[in-house]
C-alpha positions in Angstrom: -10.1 24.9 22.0 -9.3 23.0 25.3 -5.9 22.4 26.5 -4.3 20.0 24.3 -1.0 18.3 26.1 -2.0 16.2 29.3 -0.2 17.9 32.3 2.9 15.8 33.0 2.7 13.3 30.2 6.2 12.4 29.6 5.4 10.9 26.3 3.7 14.5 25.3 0.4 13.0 24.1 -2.2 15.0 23.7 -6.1 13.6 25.2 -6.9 13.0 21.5 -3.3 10.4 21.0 -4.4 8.5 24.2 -8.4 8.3 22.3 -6.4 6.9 19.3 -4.6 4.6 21.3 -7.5 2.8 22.9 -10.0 3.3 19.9 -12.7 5.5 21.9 -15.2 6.3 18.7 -16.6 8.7 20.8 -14.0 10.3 22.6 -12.0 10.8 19.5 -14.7 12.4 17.7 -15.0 14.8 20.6 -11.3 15.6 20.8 -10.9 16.1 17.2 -13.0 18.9 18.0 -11.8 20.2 20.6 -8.0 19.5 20.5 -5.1 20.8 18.6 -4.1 17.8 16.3 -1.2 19.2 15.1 0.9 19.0 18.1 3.4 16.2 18.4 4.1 14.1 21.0 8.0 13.1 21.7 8.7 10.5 18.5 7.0 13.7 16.7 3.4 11.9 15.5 1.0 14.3 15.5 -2.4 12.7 15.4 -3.0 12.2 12.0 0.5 10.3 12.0 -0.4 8.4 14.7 -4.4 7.8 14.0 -2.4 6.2 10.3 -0.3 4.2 12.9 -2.8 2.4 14.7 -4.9 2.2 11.8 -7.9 4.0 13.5 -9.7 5.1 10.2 -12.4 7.0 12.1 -9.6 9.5 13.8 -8.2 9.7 10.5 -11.6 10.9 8.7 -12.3 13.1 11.5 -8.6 14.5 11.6 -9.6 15.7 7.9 -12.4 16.8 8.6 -11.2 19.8 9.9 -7.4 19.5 9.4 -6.6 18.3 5.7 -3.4 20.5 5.5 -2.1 18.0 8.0 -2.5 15.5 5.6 1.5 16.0 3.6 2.6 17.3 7.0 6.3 15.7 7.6 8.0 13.9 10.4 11.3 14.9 10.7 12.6 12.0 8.6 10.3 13.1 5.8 7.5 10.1 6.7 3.8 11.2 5.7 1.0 9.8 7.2 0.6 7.9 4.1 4.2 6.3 4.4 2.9 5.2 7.9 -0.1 3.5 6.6 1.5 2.1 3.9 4.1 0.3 5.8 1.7 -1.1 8.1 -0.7 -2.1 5.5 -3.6 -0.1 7.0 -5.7 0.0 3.7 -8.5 2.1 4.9 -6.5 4.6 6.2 -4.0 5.2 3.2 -7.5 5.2 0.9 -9.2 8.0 3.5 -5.9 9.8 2.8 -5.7 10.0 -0.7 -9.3 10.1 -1.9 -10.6 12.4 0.9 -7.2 14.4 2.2 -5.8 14.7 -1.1 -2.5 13.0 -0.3 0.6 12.9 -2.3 1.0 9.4 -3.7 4.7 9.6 -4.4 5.3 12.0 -1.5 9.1 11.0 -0.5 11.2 10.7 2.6 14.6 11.8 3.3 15.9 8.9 1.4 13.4 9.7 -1.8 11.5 6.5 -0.7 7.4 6.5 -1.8 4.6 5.0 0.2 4.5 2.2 -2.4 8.4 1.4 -1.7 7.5 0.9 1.7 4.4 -1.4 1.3 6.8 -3.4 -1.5 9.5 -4.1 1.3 6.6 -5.2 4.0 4.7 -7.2 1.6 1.7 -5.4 1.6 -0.2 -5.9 -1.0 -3.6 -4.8 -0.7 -1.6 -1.3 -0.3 0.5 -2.1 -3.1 -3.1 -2.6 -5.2 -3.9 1.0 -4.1 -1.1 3.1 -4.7 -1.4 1.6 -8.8 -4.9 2.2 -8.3 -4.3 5.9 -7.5 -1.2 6.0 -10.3 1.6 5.8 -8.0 4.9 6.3 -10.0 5.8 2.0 -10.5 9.1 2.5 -11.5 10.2 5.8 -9.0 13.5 5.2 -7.7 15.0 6.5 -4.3 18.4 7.9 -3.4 20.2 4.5 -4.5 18.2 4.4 -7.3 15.7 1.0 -6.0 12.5 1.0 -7.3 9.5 -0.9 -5.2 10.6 -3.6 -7.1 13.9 -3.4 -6.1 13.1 -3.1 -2.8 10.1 -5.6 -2.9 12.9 -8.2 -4.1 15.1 -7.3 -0.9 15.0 -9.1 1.9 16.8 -6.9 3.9 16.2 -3.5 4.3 18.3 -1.8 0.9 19.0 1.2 3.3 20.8 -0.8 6.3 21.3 2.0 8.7 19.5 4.5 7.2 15.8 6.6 7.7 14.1 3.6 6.2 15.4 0.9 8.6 15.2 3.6 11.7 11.2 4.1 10.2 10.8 0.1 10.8 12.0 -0.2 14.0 10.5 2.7 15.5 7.2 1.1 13.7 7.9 -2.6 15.2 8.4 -4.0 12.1 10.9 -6.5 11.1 13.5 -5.7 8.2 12.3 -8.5 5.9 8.5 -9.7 5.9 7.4 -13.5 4.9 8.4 -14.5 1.2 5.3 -15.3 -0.2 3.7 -12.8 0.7 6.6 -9.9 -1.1 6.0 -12.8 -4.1 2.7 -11.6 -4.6 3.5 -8.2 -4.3 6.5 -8.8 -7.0 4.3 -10.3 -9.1 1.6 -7.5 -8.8 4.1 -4.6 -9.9 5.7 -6.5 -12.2 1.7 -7.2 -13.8 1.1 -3.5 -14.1 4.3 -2.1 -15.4 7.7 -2.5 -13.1 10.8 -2.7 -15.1 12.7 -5.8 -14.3 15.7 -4.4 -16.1 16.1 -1.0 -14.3 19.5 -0.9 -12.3 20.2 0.5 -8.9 23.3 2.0 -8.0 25.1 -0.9 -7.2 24.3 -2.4 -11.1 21.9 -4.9 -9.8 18.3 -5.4 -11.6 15.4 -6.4 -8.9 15.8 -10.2 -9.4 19.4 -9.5 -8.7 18.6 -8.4 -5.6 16.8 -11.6 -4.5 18.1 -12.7 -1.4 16.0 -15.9 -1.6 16.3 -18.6 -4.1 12.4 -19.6 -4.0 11.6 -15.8 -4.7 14.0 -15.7 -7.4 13.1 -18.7 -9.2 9.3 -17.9 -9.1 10.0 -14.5 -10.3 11.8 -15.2 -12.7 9.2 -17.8 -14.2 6.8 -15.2 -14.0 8.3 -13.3 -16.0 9.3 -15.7 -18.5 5.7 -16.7 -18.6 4.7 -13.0 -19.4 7.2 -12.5 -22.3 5.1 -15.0 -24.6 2.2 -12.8 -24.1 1.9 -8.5 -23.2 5.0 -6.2 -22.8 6.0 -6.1 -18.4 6.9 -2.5 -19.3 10.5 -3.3 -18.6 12.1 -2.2 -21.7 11.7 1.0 -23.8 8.7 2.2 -24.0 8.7 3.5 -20.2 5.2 3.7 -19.9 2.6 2.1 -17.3 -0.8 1.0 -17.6 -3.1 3.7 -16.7 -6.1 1.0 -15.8 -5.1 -1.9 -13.2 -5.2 -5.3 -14.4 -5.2 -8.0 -11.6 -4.8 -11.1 -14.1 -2.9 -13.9 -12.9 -2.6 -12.0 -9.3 -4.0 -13.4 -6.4 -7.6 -12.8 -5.1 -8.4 -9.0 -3.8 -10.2 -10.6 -1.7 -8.5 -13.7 0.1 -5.2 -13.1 -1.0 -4.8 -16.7 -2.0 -6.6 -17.9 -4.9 -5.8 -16.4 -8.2 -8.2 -13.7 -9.6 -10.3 -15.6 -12.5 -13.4 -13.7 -12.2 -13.8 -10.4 -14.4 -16.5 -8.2 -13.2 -19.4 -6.1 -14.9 -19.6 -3.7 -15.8 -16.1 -1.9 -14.2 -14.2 -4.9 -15.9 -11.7 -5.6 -13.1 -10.5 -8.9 -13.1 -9.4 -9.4 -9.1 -11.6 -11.9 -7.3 -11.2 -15.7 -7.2 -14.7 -18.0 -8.2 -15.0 -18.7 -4.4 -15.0 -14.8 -3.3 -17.2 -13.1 -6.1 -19.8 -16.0 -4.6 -20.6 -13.5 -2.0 -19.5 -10.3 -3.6 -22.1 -7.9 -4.5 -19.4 -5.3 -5.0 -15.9 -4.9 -6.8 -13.6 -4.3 -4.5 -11.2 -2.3 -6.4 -14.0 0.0 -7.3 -16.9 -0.1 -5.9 -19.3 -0.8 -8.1 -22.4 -2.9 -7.9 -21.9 -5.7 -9.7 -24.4 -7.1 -12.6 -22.6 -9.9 -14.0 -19.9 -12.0 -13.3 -17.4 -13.6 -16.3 -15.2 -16.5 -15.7 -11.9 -16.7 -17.4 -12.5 -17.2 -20.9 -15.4 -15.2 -21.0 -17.9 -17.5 -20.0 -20.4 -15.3 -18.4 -22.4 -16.2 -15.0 -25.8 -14.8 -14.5 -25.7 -14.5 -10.9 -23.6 -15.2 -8.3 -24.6 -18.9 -8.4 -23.7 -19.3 -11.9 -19.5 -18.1 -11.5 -17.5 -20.7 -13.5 -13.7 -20.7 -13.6 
């Protein structure tokens, strides 16, 4: 194996960070041959951290190739390479890691915060969509007992001072993220099972937690809205849905039209009329699509033929 750390580097990258960095295909599928990526540079990334960091899927499924133990490997604040792709919303990375590396979905930091927690807070949802996909823990609670939703609801960071917060900075993120966007999320978690009545350590329930009126209100609408028909898995029963159901959540697609389109024959409901137009695939799943229903259950023949 060739010499991994570049003489003199003061930031002790290795030739394979520095391939990341500047998204060389070919260079990093050299290096991930020949260099050691388990060393860490001086904010302690090894490669696969930091290939999850700039969201350089290719360095990530090459990392594994020959490295999957390095997949639940720890920075020293307890972050995964999964935490870092879920805080930055880097989709394809976070999938690579769980389907092909095996990673812990509910792997926690320091502070007991999950991967999901973290894409709550940012407003990540297509992230958020994965993690239930892959039966992330919904209602998992960290050291002061937030769950995502908790921490979704938020706007600050619920840890001011603490691993979490130092995480953000060091990514260049900001504390809170836009509100519409941690609406959607909200609503998403709340769809598939998060308790609205679970209390942190402070006694406050998510909504309580709402630093922002406009967040609150909706929220609390929505939920209203959902008590007339299923259970939120709020109360008793603890349990979660073990299938996702993107009903009355925004497009999987464009993020901003509401999913009215179930698909045949996986049955996921999670693409607006406009986007299953031009989808020939689900994309929660990733099966071909024969037939397209409209809410309701009016059934399209084709593409063309989508009704809402």
């Amino acid at each position: 194996m060739a010499p991994s750390v570049i003489n003199d580097d003061p930031n002790g990258d290795t030739a394979l960070h520095y391939a990341i960095a500047t998204g060389s295909k070919d260079a990093i599928a050299v290096l991930c041959k020949e260099t050691n990526p388990e060393i860490v540079n001086i904010k302690a990334f090894n490669a696969l951290h930091f290939a999850s960091l700039r969201g350089q899927a290719i360095a990530v499924d090459k990392i594994l190739d020959g490295h999957k133990s390095l997949v639940n490997a720890k920075m020293p604040q307890g972050f995964t390479a999964l935490h870092i792709a879920a805080v930055n919303n880097h989709t394809d990375c976070a999938k690579l890691l769980i389907e092909k590396g095996n990673a812990d979905v509910n792997s926690k930091d320091l502070d007991c915060i999950t991967p999901l927690m973290l894409a709550a807070r940012e407003g990540c949802l297509e992230c958020v969509q994965l993690f239930i996909e892959k039966k992330a823990d919904i209602n998992a609670v960290d050291r002061k007992r937030n769950s995502p939703l908790h921490t979704c609801c938020n706007e600050a960071s619920p840890h001011s001072g603490s691993q979490q917060q130092q995480f953000a900075a060091m990514m260049g993120l900001s504390v809170g993220s836009d509100i519409e966007k941690k609406i959607k999320v909200a609503k998403c978690l709340i769809e598939n099972g998060s308790k609205t009545d679970l209390k942190n350590v402070n006694d406050k329930k998510p909504l309580e937690c709402c630093a922002d009126e406009n967040m609150k209100r909706s929220l609390a609408e929505f939920i209203k809205q959902r008590q007339g028909g299923k259970s939120t898995g709020s109360s008793d029963s603890g349990t979660t849905r073990t299938v996702p159901n993107f009903a009355g959540l925004p497009c999987r697609r464009c993020l901003g039209n509401p999913a009215c389109i179930t698909l045949v024959p996986c049955g996921h409901k999670c693409l607006c009329r406009d986007c299953a137009l031009k989808a020939n695939r689900c994309p929660v799943c990733e099966q071909l699509i024969f037939r397209k229903l409209a809410t309701g259950g009016n059934p399209g023949e084709n593409a063309e033929c989508c009704v809402q």
